[in-house]
Every structure is written in structure tokens, then in C-alpha cells.
N, C-alpha and C positions, 0 to 999 in steps of 0.2 A: 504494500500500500504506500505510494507517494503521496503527498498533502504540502501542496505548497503553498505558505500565505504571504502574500506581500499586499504593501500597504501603498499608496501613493500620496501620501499627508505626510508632509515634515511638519515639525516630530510630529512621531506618532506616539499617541498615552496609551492605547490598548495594547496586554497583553497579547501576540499575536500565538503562542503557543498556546492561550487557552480555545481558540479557532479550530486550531489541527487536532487537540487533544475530541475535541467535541464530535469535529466534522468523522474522524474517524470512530470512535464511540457509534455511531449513528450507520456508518457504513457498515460495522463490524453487525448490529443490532438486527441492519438489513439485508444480510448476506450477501453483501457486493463482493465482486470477484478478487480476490485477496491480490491478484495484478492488476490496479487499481489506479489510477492517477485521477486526482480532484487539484483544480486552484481555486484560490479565497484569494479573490483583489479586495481590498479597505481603501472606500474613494471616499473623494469631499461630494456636498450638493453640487457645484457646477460639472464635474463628471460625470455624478448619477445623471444628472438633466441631459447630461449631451449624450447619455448612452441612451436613454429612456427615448429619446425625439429621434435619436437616426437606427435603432432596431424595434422601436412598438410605437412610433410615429404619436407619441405622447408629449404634452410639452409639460414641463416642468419635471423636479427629480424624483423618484420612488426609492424604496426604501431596499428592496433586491431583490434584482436581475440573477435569473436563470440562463446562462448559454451553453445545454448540453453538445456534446460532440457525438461518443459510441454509443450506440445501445449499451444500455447495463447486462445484457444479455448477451453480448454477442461475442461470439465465439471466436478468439484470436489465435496464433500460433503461441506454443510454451513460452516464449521471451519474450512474448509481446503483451503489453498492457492496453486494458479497457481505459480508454482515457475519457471520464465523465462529460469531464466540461468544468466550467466557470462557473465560480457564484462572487457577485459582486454585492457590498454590502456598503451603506451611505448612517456610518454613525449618527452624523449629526441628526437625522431621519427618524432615527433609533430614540434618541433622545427626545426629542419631540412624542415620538409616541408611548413613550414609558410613560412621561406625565400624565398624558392623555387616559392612557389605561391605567395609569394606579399600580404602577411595579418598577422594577428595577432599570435600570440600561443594560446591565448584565443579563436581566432576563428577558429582553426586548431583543438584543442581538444573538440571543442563543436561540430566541425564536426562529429568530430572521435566517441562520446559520443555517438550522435545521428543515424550516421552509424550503429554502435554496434548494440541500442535497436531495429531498423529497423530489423535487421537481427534477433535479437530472435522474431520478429512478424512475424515472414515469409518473409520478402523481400529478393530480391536475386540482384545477377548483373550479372547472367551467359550468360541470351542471353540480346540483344542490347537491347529490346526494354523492360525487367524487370530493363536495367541499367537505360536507361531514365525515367521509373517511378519513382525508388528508388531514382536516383539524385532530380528530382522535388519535391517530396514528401520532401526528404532531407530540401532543399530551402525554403519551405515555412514552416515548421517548425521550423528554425532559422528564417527565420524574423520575424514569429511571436514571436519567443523566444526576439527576437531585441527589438521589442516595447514594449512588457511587462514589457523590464525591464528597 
């Protein structure tokens, strides 16, 4: 399993291993292919917004972008890695919406983290009842991320 996170903010305050430690937590939970590559970009609002308007012809920024690459499925040679795809996360976004919901930033962006990897596995939220899986699923994978740790 590879898990690469990089940040595009100088400085940057967030713990960038507690990203990887998570995002894999969540792979391992989902029985992703142990030849694995995931990246975690950490951007400000003017990136999220330029990424949001030139791949989902959205204006202004969102809180994080899903860009899978391999099926999670699919079948490579022995040396060769399932490379997910990207999840891109917009702290300041995070923050904002902590307050809103009445919880942590810590647990705003472990949300957003885990939304992410959801969506490069296939999960969706387009009709109701793919949201109510995808939320549940969500849930029990932070609390079990909770008690773990």
C-alpha cells in the first residue's frame, strides 16, 4: 500500500501522517488491493475553486474532490499497482463546516478523508438510497477509526 500526502499550503499546521495513517485504516477496512496507491493533495480555497470550475464546471470551492484513476477491482500484473486516484481536501472548507455542524476540524476532515476514499471505491451519493449506504458505511468507519485510536 502506497499513500502519498502532500500539501500545497506553506506552512502547513496539519498533521499530514494522520491523513495516510487514516486513509489506509479505511483501505485496509475495505479490502483494497494491498498493491494499492492512493494520493491526498491538502489545497487552499483558491485551488479547490479552480479545481471545482475546470473538472465539475462549478464555481466557487468544495470541500473534496474525488479523481479516481483504476478500478478498485481490477486486475493488474504481480508488480503492478491499483493506483486509486486522488482525493483532494480544502481545510479551510473543513473549518467552516465543523462550526456549522457542531464538531471538531479533526473530525470534519477525517470525514472529508474518508468520503474521498469511499468515492475512489465506487461509492456514490447520487440516488437516496447509494447516499444512505455511503453515509452509514461513512459512520462506522470513523468509529471504528474512534476506538482504534
Amino acid at each position: 500500500m502506497q499513500i502519498s500526502v502532500v500539501s500545497h499550503r506553506e506552512p502547513e499546521p496539519l498533521d499530514l501522517l494522520a491523513f495516510e495513517r487514516l486513509a489506509a485504516f479505511v483501505l485496509e477496512r475495505e479490502d483494497a488491493p494491498a498493491a494499492v496507491e492512493l494520493s491526498i493533495a491538502i489545497v487552499d480555497i483558491a485551488e479547490m475553486a479552480e479545481l471545482n470550475a475546470g473538472y465539475r464546471d462549478k464555481e466557487g470551492p468544495t470541500d473534496v474532490l474525488s479523481f479516481p484513476c483504476d478500478d478498485p477491482c481490477a486486475v493488474v500484473g504481480p508488480d503492478e499497482p491499483v493506483t486509486l486516484g486522488d482525493v483532494v481536501i480544502a481545510p479551510e472548507i473543513a473549518e467552516r463546516q465543523a462550526a456549522d455542524f457542531g464538531h471538531t476540524v479533526e473530525e470534519e476532515l477525517n470525514l472529508l478523508l474518508v468520503h474521498g476514499v469511499l468515492h475512489l471505491l465506487g461509492y456514490d451519493h447520487e440516488a437516496d438510497e447509494d447516499a444512505e449506504a455511503m453515509q452509514a458505511r461513512e459512520r462506522v468507519l470513523l468509529e471504528a477509526w474512534q476506538a482504534a485510536s
